[in-house]
C-alpha positions in Angstrom: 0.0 0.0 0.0 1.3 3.5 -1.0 3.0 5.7 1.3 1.2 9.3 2.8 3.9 11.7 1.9 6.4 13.0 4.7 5.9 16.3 5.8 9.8 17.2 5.1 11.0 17.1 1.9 10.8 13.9 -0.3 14.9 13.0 -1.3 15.5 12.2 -4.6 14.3 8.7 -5.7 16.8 5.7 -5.8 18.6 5.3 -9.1 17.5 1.4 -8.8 14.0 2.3 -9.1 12.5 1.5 -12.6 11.0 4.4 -14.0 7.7 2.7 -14.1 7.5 -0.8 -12.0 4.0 -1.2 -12.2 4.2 -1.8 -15.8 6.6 -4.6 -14.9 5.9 -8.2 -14.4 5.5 -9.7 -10.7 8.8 -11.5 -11.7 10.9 -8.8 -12.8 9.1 -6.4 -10.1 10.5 -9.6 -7.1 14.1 -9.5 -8.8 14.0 -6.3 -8.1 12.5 -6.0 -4.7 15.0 -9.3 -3.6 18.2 -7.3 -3.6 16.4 -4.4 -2.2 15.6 -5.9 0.8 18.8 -7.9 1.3 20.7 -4.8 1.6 18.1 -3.3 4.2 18.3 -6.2 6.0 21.9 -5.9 6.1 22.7 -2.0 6.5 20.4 -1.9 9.2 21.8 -3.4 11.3 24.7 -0.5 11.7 22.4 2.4 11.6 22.8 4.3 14.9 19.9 7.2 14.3 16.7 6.2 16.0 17.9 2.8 16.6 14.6 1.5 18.5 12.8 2.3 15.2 15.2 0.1 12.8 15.1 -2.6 15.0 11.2 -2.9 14.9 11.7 -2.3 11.4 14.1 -4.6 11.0 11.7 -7.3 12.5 9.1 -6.3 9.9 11.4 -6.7 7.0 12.8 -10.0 8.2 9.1 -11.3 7.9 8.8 -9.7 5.0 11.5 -11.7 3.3 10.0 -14.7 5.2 6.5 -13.8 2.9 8.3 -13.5 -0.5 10.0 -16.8 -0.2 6.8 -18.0 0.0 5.0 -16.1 -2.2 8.1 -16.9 -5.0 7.5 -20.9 -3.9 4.1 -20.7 -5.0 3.4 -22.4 -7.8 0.9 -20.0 -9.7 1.9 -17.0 -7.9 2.7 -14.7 -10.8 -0.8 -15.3 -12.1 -2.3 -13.4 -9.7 -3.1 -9.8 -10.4 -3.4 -8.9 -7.3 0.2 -8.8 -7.2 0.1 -5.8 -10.1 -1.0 -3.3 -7.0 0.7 -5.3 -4.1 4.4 -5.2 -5.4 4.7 -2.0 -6.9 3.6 -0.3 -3.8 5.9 -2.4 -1.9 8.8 -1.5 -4.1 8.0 2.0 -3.5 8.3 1.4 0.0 11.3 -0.1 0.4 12.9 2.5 -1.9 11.3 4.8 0.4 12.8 2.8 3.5 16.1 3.0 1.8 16.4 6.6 1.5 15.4 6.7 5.2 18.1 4.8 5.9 20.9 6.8 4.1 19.5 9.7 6.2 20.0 8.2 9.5 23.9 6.8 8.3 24.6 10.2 7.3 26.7 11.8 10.1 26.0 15.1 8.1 22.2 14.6 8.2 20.8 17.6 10.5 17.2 17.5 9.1 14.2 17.4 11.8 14.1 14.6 14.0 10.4 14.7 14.3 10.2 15.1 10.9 12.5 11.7 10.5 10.4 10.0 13.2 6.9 10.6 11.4 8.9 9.2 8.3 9.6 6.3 10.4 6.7 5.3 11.6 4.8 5.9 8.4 7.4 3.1 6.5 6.8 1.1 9.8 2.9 0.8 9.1 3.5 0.5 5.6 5.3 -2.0 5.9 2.4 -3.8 7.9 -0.1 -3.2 5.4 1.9 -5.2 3.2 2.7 -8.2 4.9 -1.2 -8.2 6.1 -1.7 -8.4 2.4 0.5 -10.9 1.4 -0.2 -13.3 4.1 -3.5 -12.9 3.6 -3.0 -14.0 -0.1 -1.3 -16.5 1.3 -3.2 -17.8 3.5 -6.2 -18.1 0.9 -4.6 -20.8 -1.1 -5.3 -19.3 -4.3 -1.9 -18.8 -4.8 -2.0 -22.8 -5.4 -4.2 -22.8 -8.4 -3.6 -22.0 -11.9 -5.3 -18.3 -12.6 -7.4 -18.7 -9.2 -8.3 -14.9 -9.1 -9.9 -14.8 -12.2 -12.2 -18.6 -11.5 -15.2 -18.8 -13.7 -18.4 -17.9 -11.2 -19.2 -21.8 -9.8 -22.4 -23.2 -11.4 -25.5 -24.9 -9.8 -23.6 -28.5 -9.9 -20.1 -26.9 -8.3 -18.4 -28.7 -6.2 -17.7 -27.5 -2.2 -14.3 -27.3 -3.1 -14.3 -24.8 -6.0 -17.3 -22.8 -4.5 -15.4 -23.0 -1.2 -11.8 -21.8 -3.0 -13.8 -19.0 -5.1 -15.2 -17.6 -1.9 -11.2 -17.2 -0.5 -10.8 -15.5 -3.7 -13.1 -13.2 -3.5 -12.5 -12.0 -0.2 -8.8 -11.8 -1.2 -9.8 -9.3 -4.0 -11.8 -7.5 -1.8 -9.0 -7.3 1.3 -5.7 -6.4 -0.8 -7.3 -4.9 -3.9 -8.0 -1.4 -4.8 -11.4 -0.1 -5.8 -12.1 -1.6 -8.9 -10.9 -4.9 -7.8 -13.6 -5.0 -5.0 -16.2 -3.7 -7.2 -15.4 -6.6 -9.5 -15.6 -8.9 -6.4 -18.4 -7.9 -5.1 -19.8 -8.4 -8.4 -19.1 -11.9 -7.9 -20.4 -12.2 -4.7 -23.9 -10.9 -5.3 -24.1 -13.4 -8.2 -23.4 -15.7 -6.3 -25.4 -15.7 -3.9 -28.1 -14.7 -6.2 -27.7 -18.2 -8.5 -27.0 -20.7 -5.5 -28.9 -19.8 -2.0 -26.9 -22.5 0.3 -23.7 -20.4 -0.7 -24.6 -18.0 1.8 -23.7 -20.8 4.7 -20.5 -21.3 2.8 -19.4 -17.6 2.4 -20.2 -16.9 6.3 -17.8 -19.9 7.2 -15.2 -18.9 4.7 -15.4 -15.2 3.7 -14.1 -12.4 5.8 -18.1 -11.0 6.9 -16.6 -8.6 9.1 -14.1 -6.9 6.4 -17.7 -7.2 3.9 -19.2 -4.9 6.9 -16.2 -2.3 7.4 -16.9 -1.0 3.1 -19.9 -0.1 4.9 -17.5 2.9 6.0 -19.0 6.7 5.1 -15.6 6.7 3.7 -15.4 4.4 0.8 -16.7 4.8 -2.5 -20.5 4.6 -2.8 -21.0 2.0 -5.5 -18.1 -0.2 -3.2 -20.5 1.0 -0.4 -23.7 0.1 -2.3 -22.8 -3.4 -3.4 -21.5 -4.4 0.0 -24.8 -3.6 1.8 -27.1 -5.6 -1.5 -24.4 -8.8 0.2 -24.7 -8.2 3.7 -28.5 -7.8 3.6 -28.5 -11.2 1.7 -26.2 -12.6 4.4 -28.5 -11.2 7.1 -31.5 -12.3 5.4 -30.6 -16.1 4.4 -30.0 -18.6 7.3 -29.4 -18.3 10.6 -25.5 -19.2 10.1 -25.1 -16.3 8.0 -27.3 -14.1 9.6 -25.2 -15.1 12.9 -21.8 -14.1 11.0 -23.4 -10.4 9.9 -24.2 -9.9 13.6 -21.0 -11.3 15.1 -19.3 -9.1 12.8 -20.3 -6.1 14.0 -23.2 -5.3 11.0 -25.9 -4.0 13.3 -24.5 -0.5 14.2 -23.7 0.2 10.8 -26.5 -0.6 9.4 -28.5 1.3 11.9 -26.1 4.4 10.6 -27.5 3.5 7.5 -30.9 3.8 8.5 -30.5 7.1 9.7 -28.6 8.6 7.4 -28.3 6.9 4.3 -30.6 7.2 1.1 -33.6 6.1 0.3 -32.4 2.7 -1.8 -29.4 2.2 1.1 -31.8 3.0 4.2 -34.4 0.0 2.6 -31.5 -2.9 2.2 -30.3 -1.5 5.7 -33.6 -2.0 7.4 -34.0 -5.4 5.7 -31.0 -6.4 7.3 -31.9 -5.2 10.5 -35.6 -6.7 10.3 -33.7 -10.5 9.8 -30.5 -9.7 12.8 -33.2 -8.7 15.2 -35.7 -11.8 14.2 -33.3 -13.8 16.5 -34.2 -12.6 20.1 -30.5 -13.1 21.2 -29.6 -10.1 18.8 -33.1 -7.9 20.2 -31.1 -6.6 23.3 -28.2 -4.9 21.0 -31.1 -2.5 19.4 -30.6 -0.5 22.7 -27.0 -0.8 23.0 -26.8 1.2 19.4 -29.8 3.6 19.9 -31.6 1.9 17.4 -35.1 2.3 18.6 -34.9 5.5 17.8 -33.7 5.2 14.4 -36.2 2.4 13.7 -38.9 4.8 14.8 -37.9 7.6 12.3 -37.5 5.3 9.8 -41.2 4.3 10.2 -42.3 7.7 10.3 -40.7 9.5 7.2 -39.2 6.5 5.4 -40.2 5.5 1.7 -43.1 1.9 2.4 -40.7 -0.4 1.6 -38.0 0.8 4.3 -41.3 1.5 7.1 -42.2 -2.0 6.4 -38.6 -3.4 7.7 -38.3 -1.2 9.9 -41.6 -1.9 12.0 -40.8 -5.4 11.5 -38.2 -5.1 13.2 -39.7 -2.9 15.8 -42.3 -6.6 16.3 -39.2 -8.2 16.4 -38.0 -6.3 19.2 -41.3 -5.2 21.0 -41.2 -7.9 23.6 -37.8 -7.0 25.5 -39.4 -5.3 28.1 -36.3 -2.1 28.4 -36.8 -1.6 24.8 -40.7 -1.4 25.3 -39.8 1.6 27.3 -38.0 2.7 25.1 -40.8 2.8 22.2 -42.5 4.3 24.7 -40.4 6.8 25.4 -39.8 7.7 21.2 -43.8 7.8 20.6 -44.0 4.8 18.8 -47.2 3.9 19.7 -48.6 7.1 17.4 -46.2 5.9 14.4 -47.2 2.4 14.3 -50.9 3.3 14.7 -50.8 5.3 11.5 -49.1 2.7 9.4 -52.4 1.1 9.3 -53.2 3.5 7.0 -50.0 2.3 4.9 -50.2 1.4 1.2 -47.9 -1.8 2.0 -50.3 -4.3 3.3 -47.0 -5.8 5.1 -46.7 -2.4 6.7 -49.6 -3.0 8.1 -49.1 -6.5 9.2 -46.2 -6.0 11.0 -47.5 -2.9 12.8 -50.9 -4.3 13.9 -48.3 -7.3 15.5 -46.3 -4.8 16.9 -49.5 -3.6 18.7 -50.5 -6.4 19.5 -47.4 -7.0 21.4 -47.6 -3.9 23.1 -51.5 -3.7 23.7 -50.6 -7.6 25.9 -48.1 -5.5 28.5 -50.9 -3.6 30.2 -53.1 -1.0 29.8 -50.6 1.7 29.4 -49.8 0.6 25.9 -53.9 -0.4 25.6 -54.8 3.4 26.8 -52.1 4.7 24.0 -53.4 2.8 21.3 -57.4 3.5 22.0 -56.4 7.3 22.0 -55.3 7.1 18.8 -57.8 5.4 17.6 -56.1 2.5 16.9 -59.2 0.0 17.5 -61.2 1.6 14.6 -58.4 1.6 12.7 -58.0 -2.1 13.3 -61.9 -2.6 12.7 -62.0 -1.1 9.3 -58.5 -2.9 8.6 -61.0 -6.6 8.9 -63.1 -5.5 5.5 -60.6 -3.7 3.5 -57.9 -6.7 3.6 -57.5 -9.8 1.9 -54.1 -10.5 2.9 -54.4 -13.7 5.4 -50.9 -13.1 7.5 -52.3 -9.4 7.7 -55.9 -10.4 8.9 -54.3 -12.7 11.2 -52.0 -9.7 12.4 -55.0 -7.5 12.9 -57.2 -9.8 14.6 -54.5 -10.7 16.8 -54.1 -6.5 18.1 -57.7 -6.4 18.4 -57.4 -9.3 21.0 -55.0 -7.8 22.7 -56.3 -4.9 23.4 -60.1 -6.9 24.0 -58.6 -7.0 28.1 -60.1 -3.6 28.1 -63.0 -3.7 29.0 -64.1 -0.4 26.8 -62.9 -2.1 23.7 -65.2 -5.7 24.9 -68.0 -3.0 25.2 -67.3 -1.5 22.1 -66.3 -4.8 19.6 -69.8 -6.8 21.5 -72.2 -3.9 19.9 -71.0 -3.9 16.6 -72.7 -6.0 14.7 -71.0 -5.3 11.6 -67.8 -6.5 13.0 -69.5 -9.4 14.8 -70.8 -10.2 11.0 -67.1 -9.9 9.7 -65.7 -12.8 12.6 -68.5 -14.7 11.7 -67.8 -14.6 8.0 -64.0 -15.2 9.1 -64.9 -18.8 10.8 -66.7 -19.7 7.8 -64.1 -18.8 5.0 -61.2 -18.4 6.9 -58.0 -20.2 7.3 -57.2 -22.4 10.3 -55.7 -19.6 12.1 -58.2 -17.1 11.0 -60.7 -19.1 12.2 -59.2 -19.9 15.5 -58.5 -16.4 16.2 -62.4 -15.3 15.3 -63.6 -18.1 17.5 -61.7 -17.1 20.8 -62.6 -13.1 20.1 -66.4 -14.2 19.6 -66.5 -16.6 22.8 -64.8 -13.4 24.9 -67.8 -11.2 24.1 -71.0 -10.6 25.4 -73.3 -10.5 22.3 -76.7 -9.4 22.3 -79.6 -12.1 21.0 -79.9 -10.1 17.5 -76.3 -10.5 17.4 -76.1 -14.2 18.0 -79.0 -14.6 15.7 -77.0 -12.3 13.3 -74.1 -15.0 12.8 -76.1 -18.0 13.3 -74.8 -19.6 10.2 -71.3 -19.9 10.9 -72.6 -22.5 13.8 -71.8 -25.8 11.5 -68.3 -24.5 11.2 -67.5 -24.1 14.9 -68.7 -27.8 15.2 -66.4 -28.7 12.7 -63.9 -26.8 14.2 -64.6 -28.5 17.2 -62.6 -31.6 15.6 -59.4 -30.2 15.0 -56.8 -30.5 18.2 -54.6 -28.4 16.7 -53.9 -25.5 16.5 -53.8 -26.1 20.4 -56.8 -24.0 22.1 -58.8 -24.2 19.3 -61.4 -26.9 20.3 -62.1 -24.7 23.5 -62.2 -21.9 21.4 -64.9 -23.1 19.1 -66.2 -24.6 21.8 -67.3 -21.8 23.7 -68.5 -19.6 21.1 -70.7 -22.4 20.0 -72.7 -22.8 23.1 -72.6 -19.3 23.8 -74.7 -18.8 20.1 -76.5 -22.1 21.2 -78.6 -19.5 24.1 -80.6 -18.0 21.4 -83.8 -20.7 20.8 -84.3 -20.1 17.0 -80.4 -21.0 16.8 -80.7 -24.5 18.6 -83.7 -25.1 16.1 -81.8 -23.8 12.8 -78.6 -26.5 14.3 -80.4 -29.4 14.5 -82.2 -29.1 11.8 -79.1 -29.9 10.1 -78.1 -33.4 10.0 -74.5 -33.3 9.0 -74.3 -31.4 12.6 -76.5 -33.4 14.2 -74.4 -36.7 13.0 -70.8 -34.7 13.5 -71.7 -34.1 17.6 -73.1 -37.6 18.1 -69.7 -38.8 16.7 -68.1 -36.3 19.0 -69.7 -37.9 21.6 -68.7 -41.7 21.1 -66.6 -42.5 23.8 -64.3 -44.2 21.0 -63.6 -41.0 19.5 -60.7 -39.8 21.3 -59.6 -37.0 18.8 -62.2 -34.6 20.8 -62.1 -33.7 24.4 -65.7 -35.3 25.6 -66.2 -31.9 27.9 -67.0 -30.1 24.7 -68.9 -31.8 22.6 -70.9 -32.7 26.5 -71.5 -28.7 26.5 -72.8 -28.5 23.4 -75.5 -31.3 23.6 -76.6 -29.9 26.9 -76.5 -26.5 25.8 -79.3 -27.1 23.2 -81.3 -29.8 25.7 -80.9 -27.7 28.7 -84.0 -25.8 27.2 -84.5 -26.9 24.1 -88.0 -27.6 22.2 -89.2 -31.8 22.4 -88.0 -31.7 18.8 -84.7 -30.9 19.4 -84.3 -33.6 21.9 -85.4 -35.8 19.9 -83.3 -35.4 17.2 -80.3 -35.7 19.4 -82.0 -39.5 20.6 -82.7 -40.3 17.5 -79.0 -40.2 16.3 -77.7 -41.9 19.2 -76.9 -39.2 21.3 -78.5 -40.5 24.6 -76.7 -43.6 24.6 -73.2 -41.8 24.4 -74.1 -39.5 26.9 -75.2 -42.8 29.1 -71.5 -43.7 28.8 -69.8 -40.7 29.1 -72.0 -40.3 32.4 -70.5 -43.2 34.1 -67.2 -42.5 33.0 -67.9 -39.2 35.2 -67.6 -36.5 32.0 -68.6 -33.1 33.3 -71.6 -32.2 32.5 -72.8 -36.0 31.3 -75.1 -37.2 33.7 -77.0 -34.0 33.8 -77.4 -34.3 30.0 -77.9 -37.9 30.1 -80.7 -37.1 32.3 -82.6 -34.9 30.0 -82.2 -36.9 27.2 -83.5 -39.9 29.1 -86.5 -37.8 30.5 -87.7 -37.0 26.5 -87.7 -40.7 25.7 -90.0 -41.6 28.9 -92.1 -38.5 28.5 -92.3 -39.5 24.7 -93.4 -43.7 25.7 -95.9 -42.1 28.2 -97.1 -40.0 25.6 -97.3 -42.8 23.2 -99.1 -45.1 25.6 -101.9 -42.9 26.4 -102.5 -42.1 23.4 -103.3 -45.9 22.3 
C-alpha cells in the first residue's frame, strides 16, 4: 500500500527504481525487490539514528522476506493480479525505507528529528499493510491454483471445493485490492449468492463477513458502499448461520447508521437487514445498545413503504424486551405504528398491527395509547378492506389484545357489523383465522340479534370443534358455540341440520378420542338444557342419549346432567305414546 507523503522534503528517488514498476511483471518487479531488501536487511543493522525504530523495522522486514519466499515458492503465484498493486507499492516502500536509511547513516544529516520519526513510523505501518496483504494471499490458497483470481463464477452443480476456493478468492480481491478490484468482487459475490442460495452458509464460514461490513464505511466509495450492503442484507437475510456471521461481525451499528442517514435505496436494504439480525431474540437486546429504537422509529415515520415496512418489523421483532418497550415508549412509537395502518404496503400493516398487538398484551398503558389514537377503529376497518391472510391474522391478533379492556369488549360486543365480519371469518377463513375469530367471539357478550345475526357460521364451529390443533382451538370453538347455542331459533336452525346433528353424536362416542368429551358434553346440553321436544329428539334419535349414558358413568362433566334430559324425552315420549293408544 502507498506511502502518505512525509511532511519534510521527499529525497530524490533511488537510481534502482525503474522508472515505471507497475508496468513490470510480478517477476521482474520480485528480482528487483529481492536485492532491495537484502541490503536493508543488512545496512540496518549499523544504523545508529533512532535505533529503537530500525530494529522494529528490521523485524518487519525479516518477515517480510519470510513472505516473498513463499509467495516466490508458489506455484501460480505470478498469475495473480493482485500482485500488479501489491508489489509496486511495496517497491516503493522499500525504496522509500532505503532513502530513510541513508538519512540516518549520514553523520551530516541535521534535518528534523520529528520530521525523521513521522517518516519512520509511516514506512513502519507501511510495511504492515503489506505483509497483512501478502499473508493474507497466502493464507487463501489461491496462490495454489492456476489463474485462481480470475475462477469462472461456480455453477449450480459446483463442487464444495471450488465454490469453497472462489469464496477465498473473493474475499482476497476485496482485502488487498484497490477499488475496482472490489467492485469486480463484489460483483461476484452478489451473483453468487443470487444463483446458489446455500452459498450463503459457505461464504459466512469462509469469507471475511466482518471486512464485507467495514466498506460499509461513510468513507469508501458509494458504489463499493452500495454493493456491499445488497451482500450483507442477503447474508443477514438467508439462514441463521449467515445471519449469525453479519451480527457477530459487527453489521448491526452500521446498518443502523444507514438507517439514519443513508438514502432512500441504502436506508431499505439497511432496514431489511436489520428486520432478519433482530428476528433472533439473542440479537433484540443490542437494538438498545446502538440507539436503534430510535432510528427504527424515524424510519417508520418519514421513510419510503418499503423501508417502514422493515423497519416496523423489526420494531415486532423487538417489541417484547421489556427495556426496549420503554424505550418505544419513550420515542412515541405507539402514534407511528398506529398510523401505518393507513399504509399502502399491506406488510406495513401486518407488521404494525403485531407490533400492537405486542404492546397492547403488556398492560393497559400501551392499551390506553393505542385507544387514543384510535387505533381500534383503525384495526376494525383494517377486517373488511384486507384480503391478505398473515395481515388479517395480524390484525385480529391487536384487536385481542387490546379486547382486556373492558371499553374495547363494550365497544367490539355492539358492533354487529364487526361481529358479522368474525363470523364470515370462521366460515371462510383459514385455520388460524378461524381460530382467532372463535376465541374473540367466545370473549364477548353479544346481544340475541347479534347471536341470531351470525347463526350460520354454527356448523363451522362444530367442525372446528374436531381439530386439536392449533392447540386451544377446540375450546375456542367450543365456547363460542354454546354461547350462540342460548338463542332458541339458533338451537332449532342447528339441529335441523343433520350433518351437525351426525358430527356431535360422533363427538360424543366414547371411542372417539380425537375430541375432548367436555366439549362436545356442552354443546348437547346447551341445546337440551331448554330446548323444544323436537330438538331432543333429534339428538336421541342419532344416538346421542346412549353416548351420553357412557360418558355419564365415565364421570364427564356435565354427562349425567345431559344424560338425564335426554333420558327424561324418551319416557315423556313412551308415556305419551301409551296414552294415546
Amino acid at each position: 500500500m502507498e506511502m502518505h507523503p512525509s511532511a519534510a522534503a521527499p529525497p530524490p528517488p533511488s537510481p534502482q527504481q525503474p522508472p515505471s514498476s507497475a508496468a513490470a511483471s510480478p517477476q521482474s518487479l520480485l528480482d528487483l525487490i529481492n536485492p532491495l531488501l537484502s541490503l536493508l536487511l543488512l545496512s540496518s543493522l549499523t544504523v545508529r539514528s533512532f535505533a529503537g525504530r530500525w530494529q522494529s523495522l528490521r523485524s518487519k522486514l525479516t518477515s517480510l522476506h519470510s513472505s516473498l519466499s513463499s509467495l516466490s515458492s508458489s506455484p501460480h503465484w505470478s498469475d495473480n493480479p493482485l500482485l500488479q498493486t501489491l508489489l509496486p507499492n511495496l517497491l516503493s516502500t522499500l525504496h522509500r525505507l532505503k532513502s530513510l536509511h541513508d538519512h540516518c547513516s549520514d553523520p551530516s544529516f541535521n534535518g528534523g528529528k520529528l520530521h525523521m520519526q513521522s517518516d519512520l513510523d509511516m514506512a513502519s505501518t507501511s510495511l504492515s499493510n503489506h505483509l497483512h496483504d501478502l499473508d493474507l494471499l497466502l493464507r487463501s490458497g489461491v496462490l495454489h491454483q492456476s489463474n485462481a483470481i480470475v475462477l469462472s463464477q461456480p455453477g449450480p452443480g459446483s463442487g464444495k471445493d471450488d465454490v469453497q476456493l472462489f469464496v477465498k478468492d473473493l474475499f482476497t480481491r476485496l482485502q488487498i485490492g484497490g477499488i475496482e478490484f472490489k467492485k469486480k468482487a463484489l460483483e461476484s459475490l452478489l451473483q453468487l449468492l443470487a444463483d446458489d442460495e446455500k452459498s450463503a452458509s459457505l461464504v459466512a464460514k469462509e469469507g471475511n463477513v466482518a471486512y464485507l461490513i467495514h466498506l460499509l464505511d461513510l468513507n469508501m466509495s458509494s458504489s463499493v458502499r452500495e454493493k456491499a450492503l445488497a451482500a450483507v442484507s442477503i447474508l443477514a437475510s438467508a439462514n441463521d448461520e449467515s445471519r449469525k456471521s453479519v451480527f457477530e461481525g459487527g453489521g448491526l451499528g452500521p446498518l443502523l447508521r444507514i438507517i439514519e442517514t443513508g438514502s432512500s435505496a441504502f436506508k431499505e436494504k439497511a432496514a431489511i437487514a436489520v428486520e432478519a439480525i433482530t428476528a433472533d431474540l439473542e440479537n433484540a437486546w443490542a437494538i438498545s445498545a446502538y440507539s436503534g429504537v430510535s432510528v427504527l422509529v424515524e424510519a417508520c415515520r418519514s421513510s419510503s413503504p418499503a423501508a417502514q415496512s422493515h423497519a416496523v418489523g423489526a420494531i415486532r421483532n423487538v417489541a417484547c424486551v421489556e427495556d426496549i418497550k420503554v424505550a418505544l415508549a419513550e420515542e412515541g412509537a405507539v402514534p407511528v405504528l398506529v398510523q401505518l395502518l393507513s399504509s399502502s404496503s399491506t406488510s406495513a400493516i401486518e407488521k404494525s398491527a403485531g407490533s400492537i398487538a405486542i404492546l397492547a398484551e403488556s398492560g393497559e398503558y400501551f392499551r390506553t395509547l393505542i385507544l387514543q389514537e384510535r387505533g381500534l377503529q383503525k384495526l376494525m376497518r383494517l377486517i373488511q378492506d384486507l384480503s391478505s391472510p398473515d395481515a388479517l391474522e395480524s390484525v385480529l391478533r391487536a384487536i385481542s389484545s387490546l379486547l382486556a379492556s373492558d371499553a374495547v369488549a363494550r365497544i367490539l360486543s355492539s358492533s354487529t357489523a364487526f361481529i358479522v365480519q368474525i363470523g364470515e371469518l370462521i366460515k371462510h377463513g383459514n385455520i388460524r383465522l378461524q381460530q382467532i375469530s372463535a376465541s374473540l367471539l367466545s370473549n364477548l357478550s353479544l346481544s340475541d340479534g347479534n347471536k341470531r345475526a351470525i347463526s350460520s357460521c354454527m356448523s363451522s364451529l362444530l367442525k372446528l370443534m374436531e381439530s386439536p390443533k392449533p392447540v386451544g382451538l377446540q375450546d375456542s370453538a367450543a365456547q363460542a358455540l354454546v354461547a350462540l347455542l342460548t338463542v332458541r331459533s339458533n338451537r332449532k336452525e342447528l339441529v335441523r341440520d343433520e350433518k351437525c346433528v351426525t358430527r356431535l353424536v360422533q363427538m360424543l362416542d366414547p371411542e372417539n378420542e380425537l375430541v375432548p368429551k367436555r366439549l362436545p358434553v356442552a354443546v348437547a346440553a346447551a341445546i337440551v338444557g331448554t330446548a323444544s321436544q323436537g330438538c331432543r329428539k333429534r339428538l336421541v334419535a342419532a344416538g346421542a342419549h346412549q353416548h351420553m349414558q357412557r360418558l355419564a358413568e365415565m364421570e364427564v362433566a356435565g354427562a349425567r346432567k345431559a344424560s338425564h334430559r335426554l333420558a327424561g324425552n324418551k319416557l315423556k315420549t313412551i308415556f305419551s305414546r301409551t296414552w294415546r293408544e
